[in-house]
Backbone bond lengths (Angstrom), bond angles and torsions (degrees), N, CA, C in turn:
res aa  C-N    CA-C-N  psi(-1)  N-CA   C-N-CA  omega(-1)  CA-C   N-CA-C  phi
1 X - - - 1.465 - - 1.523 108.95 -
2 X 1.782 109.57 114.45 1.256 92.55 165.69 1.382 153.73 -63.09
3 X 1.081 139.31 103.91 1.791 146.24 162.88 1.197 142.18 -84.68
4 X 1.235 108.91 143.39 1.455 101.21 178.85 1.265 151.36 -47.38
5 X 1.210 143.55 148.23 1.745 111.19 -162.39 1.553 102.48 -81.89
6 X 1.175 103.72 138.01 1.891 108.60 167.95 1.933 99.94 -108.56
7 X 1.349 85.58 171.11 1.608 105.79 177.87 1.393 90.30 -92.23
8 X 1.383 112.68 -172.78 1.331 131.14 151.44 1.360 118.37 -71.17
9 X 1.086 105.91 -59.43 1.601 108.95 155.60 1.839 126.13 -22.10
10 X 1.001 93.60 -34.66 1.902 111.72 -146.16 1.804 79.56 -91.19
11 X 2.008 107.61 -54.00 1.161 77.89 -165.58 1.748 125.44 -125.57
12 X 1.692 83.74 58.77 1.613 97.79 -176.84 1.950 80.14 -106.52
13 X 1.422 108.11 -43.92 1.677 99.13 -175.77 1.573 119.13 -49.86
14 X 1.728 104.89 -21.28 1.455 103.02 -179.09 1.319 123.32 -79.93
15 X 1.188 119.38 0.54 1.816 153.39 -175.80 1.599 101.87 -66.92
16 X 0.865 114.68 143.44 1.429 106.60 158.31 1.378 115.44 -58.92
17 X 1.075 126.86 161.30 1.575 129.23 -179.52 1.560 123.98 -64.56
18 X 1.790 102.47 -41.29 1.677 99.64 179.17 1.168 106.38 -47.24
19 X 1.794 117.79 -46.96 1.531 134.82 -150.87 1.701 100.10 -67.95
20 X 1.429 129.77 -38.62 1.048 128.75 -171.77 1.917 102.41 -67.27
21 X 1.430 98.33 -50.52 1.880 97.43 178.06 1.824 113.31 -54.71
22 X 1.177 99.66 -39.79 1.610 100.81 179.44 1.772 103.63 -64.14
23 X 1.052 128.87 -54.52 1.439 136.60 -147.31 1.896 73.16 -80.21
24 X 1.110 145.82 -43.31 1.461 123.80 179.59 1.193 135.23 -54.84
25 X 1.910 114.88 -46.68 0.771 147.53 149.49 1.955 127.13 -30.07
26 X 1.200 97.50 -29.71 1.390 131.11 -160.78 1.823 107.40 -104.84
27 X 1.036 93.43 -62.24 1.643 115.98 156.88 1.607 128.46 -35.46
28 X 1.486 93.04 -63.43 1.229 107.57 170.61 1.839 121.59 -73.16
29 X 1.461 105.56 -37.72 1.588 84.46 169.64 1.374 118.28 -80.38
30 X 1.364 115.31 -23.32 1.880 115.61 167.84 1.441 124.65 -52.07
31 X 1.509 114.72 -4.23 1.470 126.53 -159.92 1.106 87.50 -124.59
32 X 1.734 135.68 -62.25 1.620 131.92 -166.74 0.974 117.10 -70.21
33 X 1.678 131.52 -41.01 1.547 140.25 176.75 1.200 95.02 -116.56
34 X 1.619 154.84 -72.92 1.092 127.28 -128.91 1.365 114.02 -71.42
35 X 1.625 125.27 -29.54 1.507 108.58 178.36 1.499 113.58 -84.49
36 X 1.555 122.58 6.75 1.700 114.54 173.28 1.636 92.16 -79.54
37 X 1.260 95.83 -30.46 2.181 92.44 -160.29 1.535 101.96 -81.33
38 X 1.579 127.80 -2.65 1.377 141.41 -167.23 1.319 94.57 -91.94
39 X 1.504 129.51 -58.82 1.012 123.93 -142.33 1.929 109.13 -114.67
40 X 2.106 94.56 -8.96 1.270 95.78 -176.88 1.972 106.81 -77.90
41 X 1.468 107.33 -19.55 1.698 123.39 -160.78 1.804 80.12 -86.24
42 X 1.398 137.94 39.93 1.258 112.88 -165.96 2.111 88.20 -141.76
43 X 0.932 133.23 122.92 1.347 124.73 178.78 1.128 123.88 -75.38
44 X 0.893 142.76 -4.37 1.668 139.17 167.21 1.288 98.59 -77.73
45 X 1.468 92.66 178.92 1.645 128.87 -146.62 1.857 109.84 -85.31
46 X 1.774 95.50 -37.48 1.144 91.10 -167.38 1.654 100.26 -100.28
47 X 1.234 131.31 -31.28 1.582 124.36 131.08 1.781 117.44 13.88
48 X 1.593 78.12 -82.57 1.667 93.59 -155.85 1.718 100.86 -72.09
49 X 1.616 123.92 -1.55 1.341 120.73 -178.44 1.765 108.57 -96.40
50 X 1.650 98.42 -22.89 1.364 100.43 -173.26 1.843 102.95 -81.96
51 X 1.177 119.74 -40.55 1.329 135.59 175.72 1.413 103.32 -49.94
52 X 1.032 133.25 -44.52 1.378 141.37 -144.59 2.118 84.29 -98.03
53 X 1.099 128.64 -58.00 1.299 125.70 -164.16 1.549 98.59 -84.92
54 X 1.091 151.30 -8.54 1.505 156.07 97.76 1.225 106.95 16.91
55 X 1.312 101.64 -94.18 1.699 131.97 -157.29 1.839 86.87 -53.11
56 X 1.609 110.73 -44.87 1.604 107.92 -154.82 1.631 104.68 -74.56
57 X 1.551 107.49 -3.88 1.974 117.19 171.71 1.265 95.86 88.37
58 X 1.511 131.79 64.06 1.518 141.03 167.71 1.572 73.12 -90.30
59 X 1.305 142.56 -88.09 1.237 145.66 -142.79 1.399 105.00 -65.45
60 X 1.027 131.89 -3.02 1.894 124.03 -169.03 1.711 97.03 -68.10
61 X 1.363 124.75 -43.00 1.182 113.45 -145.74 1.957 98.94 -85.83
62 X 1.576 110.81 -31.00 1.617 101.17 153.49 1.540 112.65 -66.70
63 X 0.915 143.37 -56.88 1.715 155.38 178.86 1.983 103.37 -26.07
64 X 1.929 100.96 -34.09 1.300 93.09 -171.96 1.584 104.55 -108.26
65 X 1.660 106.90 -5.84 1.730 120.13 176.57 1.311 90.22 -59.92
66 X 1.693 125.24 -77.77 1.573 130.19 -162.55 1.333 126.77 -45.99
67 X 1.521 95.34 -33.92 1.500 95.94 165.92 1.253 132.43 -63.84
68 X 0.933 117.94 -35.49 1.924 144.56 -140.64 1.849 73.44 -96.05
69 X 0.994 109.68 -71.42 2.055 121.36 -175.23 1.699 93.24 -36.13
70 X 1.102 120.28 -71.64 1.658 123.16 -160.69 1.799 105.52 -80.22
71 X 1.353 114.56 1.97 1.547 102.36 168.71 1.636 93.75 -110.18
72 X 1.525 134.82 -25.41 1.390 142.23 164.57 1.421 97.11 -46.89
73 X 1.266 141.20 -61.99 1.680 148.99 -168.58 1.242 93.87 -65.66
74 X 1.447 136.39 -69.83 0.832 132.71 -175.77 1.625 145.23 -44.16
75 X 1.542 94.12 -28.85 1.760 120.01 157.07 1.589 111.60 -79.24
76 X 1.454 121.08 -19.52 1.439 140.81 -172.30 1.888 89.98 -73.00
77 X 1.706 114.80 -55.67 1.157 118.11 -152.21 1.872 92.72 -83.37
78 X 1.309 98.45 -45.90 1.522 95.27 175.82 1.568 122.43 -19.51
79 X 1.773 104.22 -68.16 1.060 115.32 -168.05 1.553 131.52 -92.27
80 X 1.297 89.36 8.16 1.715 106.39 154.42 1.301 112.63 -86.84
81 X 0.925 118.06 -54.76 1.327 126.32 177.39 2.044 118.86 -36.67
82 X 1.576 87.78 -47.55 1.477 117.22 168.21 1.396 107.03 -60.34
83 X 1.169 125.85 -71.24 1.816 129.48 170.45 1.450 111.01 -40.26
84 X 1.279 119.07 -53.94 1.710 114.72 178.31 1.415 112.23 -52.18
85 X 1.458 109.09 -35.14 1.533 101.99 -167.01 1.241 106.78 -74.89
86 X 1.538 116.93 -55.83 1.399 138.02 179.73 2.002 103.68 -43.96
87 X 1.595 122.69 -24.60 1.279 109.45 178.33 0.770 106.98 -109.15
88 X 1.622 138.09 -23.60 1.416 119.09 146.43 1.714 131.06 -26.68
89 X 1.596 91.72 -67.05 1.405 92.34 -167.18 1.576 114.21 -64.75
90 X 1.156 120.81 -17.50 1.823 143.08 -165.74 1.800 79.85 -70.83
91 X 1.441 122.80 -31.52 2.150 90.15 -174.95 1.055 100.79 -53.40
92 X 1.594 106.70 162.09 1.315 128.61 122.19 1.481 143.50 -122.13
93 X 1.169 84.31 -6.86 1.846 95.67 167.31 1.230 105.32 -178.45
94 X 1.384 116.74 -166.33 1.744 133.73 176.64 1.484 111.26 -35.25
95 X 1.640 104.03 -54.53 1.492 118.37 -174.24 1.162 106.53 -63.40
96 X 1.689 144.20 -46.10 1.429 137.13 162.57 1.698 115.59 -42.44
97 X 1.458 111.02 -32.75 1.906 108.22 179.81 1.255 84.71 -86.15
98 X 1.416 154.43 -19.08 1.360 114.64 -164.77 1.224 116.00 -101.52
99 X 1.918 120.38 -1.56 1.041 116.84 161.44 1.229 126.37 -94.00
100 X 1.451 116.18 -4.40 1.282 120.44 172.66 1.867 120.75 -70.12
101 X 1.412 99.01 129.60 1.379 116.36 -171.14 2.192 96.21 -43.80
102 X 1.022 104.57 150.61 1.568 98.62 169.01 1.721 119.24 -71.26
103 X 1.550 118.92 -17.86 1.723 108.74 157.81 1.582 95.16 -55.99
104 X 1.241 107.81 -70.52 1.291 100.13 -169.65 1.589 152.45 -7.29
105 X 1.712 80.72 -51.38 1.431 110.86 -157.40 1.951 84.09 -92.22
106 X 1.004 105.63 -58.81 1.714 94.34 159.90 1.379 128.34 -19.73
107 X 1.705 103.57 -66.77 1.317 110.82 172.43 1.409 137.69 -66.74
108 X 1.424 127.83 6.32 1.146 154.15 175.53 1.360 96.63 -110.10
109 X 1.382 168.44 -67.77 1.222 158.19 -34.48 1.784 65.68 172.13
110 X 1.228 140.03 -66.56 1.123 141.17 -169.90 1.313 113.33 -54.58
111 X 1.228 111.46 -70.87 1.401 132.25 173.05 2.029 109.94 -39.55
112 X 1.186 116.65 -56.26 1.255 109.15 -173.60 1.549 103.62 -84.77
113 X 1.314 134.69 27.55 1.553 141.23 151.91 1.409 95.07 -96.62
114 X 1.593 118.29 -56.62 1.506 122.93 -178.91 2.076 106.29 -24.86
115 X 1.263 87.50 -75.16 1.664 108.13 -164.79 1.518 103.01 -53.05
116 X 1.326 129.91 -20.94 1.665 128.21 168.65 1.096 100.29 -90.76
117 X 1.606 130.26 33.10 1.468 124.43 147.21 1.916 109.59 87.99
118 X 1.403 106.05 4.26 1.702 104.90 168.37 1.224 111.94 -84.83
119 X 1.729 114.42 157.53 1.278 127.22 -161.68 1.913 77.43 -99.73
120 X 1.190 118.90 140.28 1.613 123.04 -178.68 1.212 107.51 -134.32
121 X 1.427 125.80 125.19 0.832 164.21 151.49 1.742 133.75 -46.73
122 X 1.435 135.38 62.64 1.596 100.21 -153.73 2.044 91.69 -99.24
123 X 1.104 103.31 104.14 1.213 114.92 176.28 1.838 129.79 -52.97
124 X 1.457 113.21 -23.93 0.995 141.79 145.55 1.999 101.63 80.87
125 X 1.475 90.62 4.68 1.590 110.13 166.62 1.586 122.44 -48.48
126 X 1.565 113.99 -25.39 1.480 115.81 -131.49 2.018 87.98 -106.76
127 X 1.015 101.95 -49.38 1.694 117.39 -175.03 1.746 104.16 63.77
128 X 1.780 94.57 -139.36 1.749 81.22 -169.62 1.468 121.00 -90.48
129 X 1.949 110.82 -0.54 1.545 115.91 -168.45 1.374 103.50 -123.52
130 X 1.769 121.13 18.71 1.945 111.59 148.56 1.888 74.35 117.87
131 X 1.558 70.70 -174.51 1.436 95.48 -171.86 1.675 100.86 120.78
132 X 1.099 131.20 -164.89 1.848 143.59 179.57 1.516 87.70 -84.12
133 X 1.007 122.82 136.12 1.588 142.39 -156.01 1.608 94.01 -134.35
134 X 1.637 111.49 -64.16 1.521 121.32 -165.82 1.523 93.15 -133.15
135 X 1.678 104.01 162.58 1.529 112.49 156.52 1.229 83.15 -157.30
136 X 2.005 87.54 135.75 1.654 122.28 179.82 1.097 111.41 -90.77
137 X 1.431 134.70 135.85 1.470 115.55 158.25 1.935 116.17 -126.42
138 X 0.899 112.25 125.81 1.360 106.75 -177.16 1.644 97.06 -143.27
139 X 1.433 118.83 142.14 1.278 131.25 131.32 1.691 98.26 77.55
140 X 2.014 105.99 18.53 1.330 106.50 174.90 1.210 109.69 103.02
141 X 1.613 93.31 -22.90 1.912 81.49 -169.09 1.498 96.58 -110.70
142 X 1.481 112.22 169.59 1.699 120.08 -145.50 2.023 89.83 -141.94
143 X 1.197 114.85 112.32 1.506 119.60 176.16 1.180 110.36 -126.61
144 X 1.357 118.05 123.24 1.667 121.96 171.86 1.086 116.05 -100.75
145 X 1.583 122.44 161.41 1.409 115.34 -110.37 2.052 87.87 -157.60
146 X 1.358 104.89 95.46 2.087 86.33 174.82 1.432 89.13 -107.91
147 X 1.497 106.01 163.38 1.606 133.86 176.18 1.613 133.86 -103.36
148 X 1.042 119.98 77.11 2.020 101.32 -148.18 1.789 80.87 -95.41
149 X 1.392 124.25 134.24 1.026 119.88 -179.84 1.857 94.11 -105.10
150 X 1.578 116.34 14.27 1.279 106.79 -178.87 1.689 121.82 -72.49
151 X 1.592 95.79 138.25 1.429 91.64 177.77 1.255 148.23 -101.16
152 X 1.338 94.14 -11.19 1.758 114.40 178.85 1.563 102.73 -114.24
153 X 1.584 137.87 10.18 1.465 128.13 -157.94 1.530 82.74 -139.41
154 X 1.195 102.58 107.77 2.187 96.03 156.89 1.444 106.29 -68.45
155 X 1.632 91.79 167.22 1.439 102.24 162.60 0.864 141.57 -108.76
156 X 1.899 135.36 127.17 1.555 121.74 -131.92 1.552 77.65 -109.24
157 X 1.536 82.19 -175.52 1.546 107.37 -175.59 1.697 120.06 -46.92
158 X 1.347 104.35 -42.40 1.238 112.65 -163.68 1.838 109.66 -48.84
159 X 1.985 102.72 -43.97 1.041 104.29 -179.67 1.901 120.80 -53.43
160 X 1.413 99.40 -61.01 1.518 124.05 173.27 1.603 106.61 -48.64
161 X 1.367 128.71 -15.67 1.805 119.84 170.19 1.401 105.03 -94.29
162 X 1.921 109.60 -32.77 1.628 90.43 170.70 1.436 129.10 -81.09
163 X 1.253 115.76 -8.39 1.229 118.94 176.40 1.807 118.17 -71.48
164 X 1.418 90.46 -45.27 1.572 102.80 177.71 1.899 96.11 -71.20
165 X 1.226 126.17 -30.16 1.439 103.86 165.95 1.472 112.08 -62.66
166 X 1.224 123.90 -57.96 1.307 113.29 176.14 1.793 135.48 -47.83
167 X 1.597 106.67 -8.39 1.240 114.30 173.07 1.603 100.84 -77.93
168 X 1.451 111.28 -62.35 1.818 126.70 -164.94 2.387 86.10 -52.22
169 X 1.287 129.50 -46.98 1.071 133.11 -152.48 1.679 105.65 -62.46
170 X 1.424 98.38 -52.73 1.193 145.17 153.36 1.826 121.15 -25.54
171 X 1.147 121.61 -66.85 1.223 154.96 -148.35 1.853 101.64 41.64
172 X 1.250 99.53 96.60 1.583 106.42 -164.65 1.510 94.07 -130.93
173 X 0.956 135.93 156.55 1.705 151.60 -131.72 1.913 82.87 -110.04
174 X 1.103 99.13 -59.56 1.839 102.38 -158.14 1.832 114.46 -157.15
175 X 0.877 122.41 145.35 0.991 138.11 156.64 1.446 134.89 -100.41
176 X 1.538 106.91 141.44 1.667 123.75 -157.25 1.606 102.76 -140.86
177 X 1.697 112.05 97.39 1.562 105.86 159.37 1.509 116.29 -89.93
178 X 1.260 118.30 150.27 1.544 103.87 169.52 2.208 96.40 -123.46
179 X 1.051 66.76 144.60 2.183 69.66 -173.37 1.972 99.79 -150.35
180 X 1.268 80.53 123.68 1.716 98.38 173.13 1.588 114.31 -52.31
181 X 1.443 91.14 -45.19 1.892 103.32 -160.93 1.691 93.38 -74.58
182 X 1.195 129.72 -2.84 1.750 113.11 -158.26 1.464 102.91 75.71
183 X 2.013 79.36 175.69 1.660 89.59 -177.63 1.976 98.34 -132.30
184 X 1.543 89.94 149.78 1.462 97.64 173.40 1.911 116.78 -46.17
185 X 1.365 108.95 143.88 1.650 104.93 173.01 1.828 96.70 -52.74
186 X 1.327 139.90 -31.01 1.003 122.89 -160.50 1.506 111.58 -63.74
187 X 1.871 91.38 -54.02 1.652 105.27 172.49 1.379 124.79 -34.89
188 X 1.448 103.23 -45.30 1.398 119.99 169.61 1.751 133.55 -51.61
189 X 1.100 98.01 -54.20 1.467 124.47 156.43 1.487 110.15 -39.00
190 X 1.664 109.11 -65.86 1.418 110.61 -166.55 1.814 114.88 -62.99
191 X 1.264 107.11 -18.77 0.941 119.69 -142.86 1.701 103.00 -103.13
192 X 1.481 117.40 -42.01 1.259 124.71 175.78 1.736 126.52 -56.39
193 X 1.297 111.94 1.84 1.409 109.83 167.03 1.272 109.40 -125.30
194 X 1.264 127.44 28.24 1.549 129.09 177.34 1.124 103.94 -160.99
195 X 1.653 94.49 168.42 1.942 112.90 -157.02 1.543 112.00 -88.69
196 X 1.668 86.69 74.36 2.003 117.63 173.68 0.856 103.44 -140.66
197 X 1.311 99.00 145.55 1.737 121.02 -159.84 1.617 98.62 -129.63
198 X 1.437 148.11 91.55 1.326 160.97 140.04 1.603 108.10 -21.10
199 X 1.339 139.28 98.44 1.238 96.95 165.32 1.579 84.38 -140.46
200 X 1.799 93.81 136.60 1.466 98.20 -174.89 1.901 105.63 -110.39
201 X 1.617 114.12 -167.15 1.208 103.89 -171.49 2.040 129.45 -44.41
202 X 1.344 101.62 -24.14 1.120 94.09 -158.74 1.708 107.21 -82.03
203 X 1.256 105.47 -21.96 1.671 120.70 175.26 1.841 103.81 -76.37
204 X 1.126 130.35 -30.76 1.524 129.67 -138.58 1.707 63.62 -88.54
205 X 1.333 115.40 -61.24 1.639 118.62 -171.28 0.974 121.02 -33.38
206 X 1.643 123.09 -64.74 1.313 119.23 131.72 1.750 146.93 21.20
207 X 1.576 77.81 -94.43 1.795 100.02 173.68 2.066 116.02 -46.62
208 X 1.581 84.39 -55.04 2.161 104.17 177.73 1.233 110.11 -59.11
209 X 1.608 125.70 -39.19 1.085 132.23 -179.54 1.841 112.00 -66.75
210 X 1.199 134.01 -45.95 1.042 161.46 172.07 1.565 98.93 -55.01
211 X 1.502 130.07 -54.11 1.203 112.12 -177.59 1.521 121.30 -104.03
212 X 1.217 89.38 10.74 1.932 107.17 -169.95 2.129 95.49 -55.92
213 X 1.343 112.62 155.56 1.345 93.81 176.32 1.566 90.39 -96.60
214 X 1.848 102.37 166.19 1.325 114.00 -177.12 1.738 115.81 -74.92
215 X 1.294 112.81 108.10 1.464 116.71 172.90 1.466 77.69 99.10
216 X 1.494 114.86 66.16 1.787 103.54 173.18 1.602 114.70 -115.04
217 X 1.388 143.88 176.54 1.590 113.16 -176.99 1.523 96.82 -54.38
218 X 1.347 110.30 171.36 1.159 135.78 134.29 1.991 109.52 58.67
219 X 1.872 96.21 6.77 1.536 88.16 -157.22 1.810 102.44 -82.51
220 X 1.838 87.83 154.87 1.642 97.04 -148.60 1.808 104.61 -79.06
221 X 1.399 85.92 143.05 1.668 107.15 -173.41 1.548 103.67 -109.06
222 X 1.679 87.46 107.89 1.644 92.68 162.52 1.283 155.96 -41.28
223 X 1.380 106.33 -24.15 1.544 129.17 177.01 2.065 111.39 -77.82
224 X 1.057 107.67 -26.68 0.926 120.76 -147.20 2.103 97.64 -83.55
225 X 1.015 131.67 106.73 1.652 121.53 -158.61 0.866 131.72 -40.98
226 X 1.320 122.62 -45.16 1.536 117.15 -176.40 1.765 115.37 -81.85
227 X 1.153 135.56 18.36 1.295 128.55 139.86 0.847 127.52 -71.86
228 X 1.389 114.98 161.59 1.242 143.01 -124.02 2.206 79.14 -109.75
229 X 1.506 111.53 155.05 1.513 112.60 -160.96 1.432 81.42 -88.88
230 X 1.285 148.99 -44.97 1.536 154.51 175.29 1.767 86.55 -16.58
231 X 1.761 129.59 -65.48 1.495 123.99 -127.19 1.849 83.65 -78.30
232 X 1.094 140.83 -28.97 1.525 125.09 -173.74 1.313 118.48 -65.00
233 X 1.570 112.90 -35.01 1.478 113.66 -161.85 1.434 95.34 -100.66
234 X 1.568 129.74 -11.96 1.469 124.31 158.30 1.901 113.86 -55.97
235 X 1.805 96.85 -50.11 1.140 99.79 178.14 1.701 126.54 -42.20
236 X 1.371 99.00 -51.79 1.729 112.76 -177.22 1.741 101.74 -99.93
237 X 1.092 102.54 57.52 1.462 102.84 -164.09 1.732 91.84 -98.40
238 X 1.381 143.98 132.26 1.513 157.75 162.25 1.864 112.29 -63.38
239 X 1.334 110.92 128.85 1.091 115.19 177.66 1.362 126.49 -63.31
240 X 1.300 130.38 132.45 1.496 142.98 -145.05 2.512 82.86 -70.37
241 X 1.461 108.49 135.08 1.576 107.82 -177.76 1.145 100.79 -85.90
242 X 1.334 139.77 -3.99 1.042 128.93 143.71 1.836 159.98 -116.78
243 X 1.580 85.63 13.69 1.383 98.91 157.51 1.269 121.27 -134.17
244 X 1.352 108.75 -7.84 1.699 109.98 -164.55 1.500 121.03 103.95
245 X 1.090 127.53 -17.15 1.483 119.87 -146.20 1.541 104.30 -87.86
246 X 1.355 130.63 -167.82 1.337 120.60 152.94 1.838 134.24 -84.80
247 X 0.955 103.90 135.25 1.476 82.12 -166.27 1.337 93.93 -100.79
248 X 1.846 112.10 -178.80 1.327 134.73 -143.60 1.369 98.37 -139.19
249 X 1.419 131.92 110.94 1.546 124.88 154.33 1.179 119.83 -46.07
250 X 1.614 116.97 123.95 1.199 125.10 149.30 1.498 127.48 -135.75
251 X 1.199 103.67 -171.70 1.528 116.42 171.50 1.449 143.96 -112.15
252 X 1.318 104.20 131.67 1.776 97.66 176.12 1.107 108.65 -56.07
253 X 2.033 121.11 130.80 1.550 111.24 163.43 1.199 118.02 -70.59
254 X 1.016 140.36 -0.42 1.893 158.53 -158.09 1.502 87.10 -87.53
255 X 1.497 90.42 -90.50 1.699 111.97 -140.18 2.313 91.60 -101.56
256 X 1.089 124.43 6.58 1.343 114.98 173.17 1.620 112.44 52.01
257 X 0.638 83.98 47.15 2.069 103.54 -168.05 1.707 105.38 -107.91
258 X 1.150 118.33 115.17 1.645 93.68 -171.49 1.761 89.36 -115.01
259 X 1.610 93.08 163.70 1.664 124.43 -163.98 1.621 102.42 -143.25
260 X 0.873 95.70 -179.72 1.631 118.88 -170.25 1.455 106.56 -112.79
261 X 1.644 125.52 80.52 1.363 105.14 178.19 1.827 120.93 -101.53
262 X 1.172 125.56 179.69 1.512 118.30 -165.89 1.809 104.36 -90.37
263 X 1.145 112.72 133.26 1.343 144.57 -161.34 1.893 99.05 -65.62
264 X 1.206 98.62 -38.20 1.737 116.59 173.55 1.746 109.36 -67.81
265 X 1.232 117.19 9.22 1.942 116.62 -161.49 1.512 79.32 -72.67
266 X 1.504 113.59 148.36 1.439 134.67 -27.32 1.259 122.15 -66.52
267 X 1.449 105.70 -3.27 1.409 91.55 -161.11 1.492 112.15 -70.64
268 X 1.525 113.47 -23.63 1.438 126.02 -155.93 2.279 97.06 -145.73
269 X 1.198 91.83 119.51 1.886 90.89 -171.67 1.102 85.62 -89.35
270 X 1.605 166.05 30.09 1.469 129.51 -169.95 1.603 107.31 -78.80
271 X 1.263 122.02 161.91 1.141 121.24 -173.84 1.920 91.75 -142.56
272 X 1.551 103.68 176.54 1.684 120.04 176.40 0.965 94.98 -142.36
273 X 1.397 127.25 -178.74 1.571 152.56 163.62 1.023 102.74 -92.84
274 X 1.167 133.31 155.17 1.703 133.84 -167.38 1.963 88.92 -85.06
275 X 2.076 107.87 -46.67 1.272 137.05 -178.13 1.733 87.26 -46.94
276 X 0.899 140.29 -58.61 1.638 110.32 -159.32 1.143 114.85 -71.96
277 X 1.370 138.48 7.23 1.950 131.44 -174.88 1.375 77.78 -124.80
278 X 1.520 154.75 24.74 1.426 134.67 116.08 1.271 130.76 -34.56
C-alpha cells in the first residue's frame, strides 16, 4: 500500500509513546556497548581498533543523540495522543463536528475506532477531498477508512465504488466511510451487499457517544434538545452477544426497520432486535 515517506523521526512519533522510550533506551546501549562488544568478540585488527575507541566513549555522544531523538518523538506521540483524546471528548453534538476543521474531524473519527481497541493508522493520504484517510487493523483484519466532513453534499456512488476499488486493489478486509452530509440511496444500494460500512452523522454521534469517557469534557447528554435522537439509544445501547462491544442503532435500507447492530462491523456482524430491551 502506497504511503507517504516518513523519517525515522516521523515514524517512531507514530509509536505509542512507551515504545518510543524503550526503542531509546535500547538504542542507546546498542551504540555505547553493543558495537565495542560486536566488534571487540571479533579477531582482526581493525575490530579490535574499533572496539577499543568504543569502549574509550567515541560513540557516547551519538549513543546520547538517539536517545534524546526517540524520547523527543516520544513526547511528540505523547501529546498527540493527548489532543485526540482531549477532541474527542470536547463533542457535544453535530454542531461540535461541524466546526471541527476536517484534520480534525479525521482525528476524532480515528480516535473513537482507536478506543474500540483498533490499531489506527492516519495515513495522511486522504487530505480535504478523500482518498485512505485511516487504516484499521484488528483481529487480522485490515479496513480502510475515508472521512467526508461534508455537510450539505452526500456521498454518491462514485465515491463508495472507488473506495471499495481500493479495498479489492488493496486486499483489505472491509471498508468504512463516515460522512456528515449522508449518503446517496445509490451509495446505499451499492453498498448493502459488501464489506462497507456507511455511517453518516447520526451513527458517528452514536459511535463518540459510546466511547466518550464517563464524566468526560463536554460528553454529550441526551436529554438536553438539540441532540441528535442517535445520542439516547447510544446511551442505553446493549452489548454486542458476541463480542462485547457497544452496539449502535440502525436501520434496514429495505424495510426501514431499525435493530441494534455491533459497533465493531466488519470486524464483528452481531446484531439485536431493538424488541428485546422492551
Amino acid at each position: 500500500m502506497t504511503r507517504r515517506r516518513q523519517s525515522g523521526l516521523d515514524s517512531v512519533a507514530a509509536l505509542p509513546w512507551p515504545v518510543g522510550i524503550v526503542l531509546g533506551v535500547v538504542g542507546f546501549v546498542a551504540i555505547r556497548y553493543g558495537i565495542g562488544w560486536f566488534f571487540g568478540a571479533s579477531d582482526g585488527r581493525i575490530g579490535q581498533e574499533i572496539a577499543d575507541q568504543a569502549s574509550g566513549g567515541m560513540l557516547a555522544p551519538l549513543a546520547w543523540l538517539v536517545m534524546g531523538l526517540c524520547w523527543f518523538a516520544a513526547l511528540v506521540s505523547y501529546l498527540r495522543g493527548r489532543a485526540r483524546r482531549k477532541l474527542l471528548d470536547a463533542q457535544t453534538g453535530l454542531e461540535s463536528f461541524n466546526r471541527a476543521h476536517w484534520r480534525e474531524f479525521e482525528l476524532l473519527v480515528g480516535e473513537a475506532f482507536r478506543r474500540q481497541g483498533y490499531a489506527v493508522e492516519e495515513t495522511g493520504q486522504g487530505g480535504a477531498d478523500g482518498g485512505i484517510d485511516l487504516i484499521l487493523r484488528k483481529g487480522g483484519r485490515t479496513t480502510l477508512v475515508q472521512v467526508k466532513r461534508w455537510r450539505r453534499v452526500q456521498v454518491d456512488v462514485r465515491v463508495v465504488r472507488e473506495m471499495y476499488g481500493l479495498m479489492v486493489h488493496h486486499r483489505a478486509d472491509a471498508v468504512c466511510i463516515a460522512a456528515l452530509g449522508g449518503f446517496t440511496r445509490a451509495a446505499e444500494r451499492f453498498a448493502s451487499d459488501k464489506p462497507i460500512e456507511l455511517i453518516d452523522a447520526p451513527a458517528l454521534l452514536a459511535l463518540v457517544s459510546s466511547v466518550q469517557q464517563d464524566g468526560g469534557i463536554g460528553s454529550i447528554e441526551p436529554s438536553q434538545p438539540d441532540r441528535s435522537e442517535a445520542a439516547p439509544a447510544a446511551r442505553a445501547a446493549p452489548a454486542c452477544p458476541h463480542c462485547r462491544a457497544t452496539m449502535i442503532l440502525r436501520h434496514n435500507k429495505s424495510t426501514g426497520e431499525a435493530f441494534w447492530g455491533c459497533s465493531a462491523y466488519p470486524a464483528c456482524r452481531g446484531t439485536r432486535a431493538t424488541s428485546a430491551l422492551d
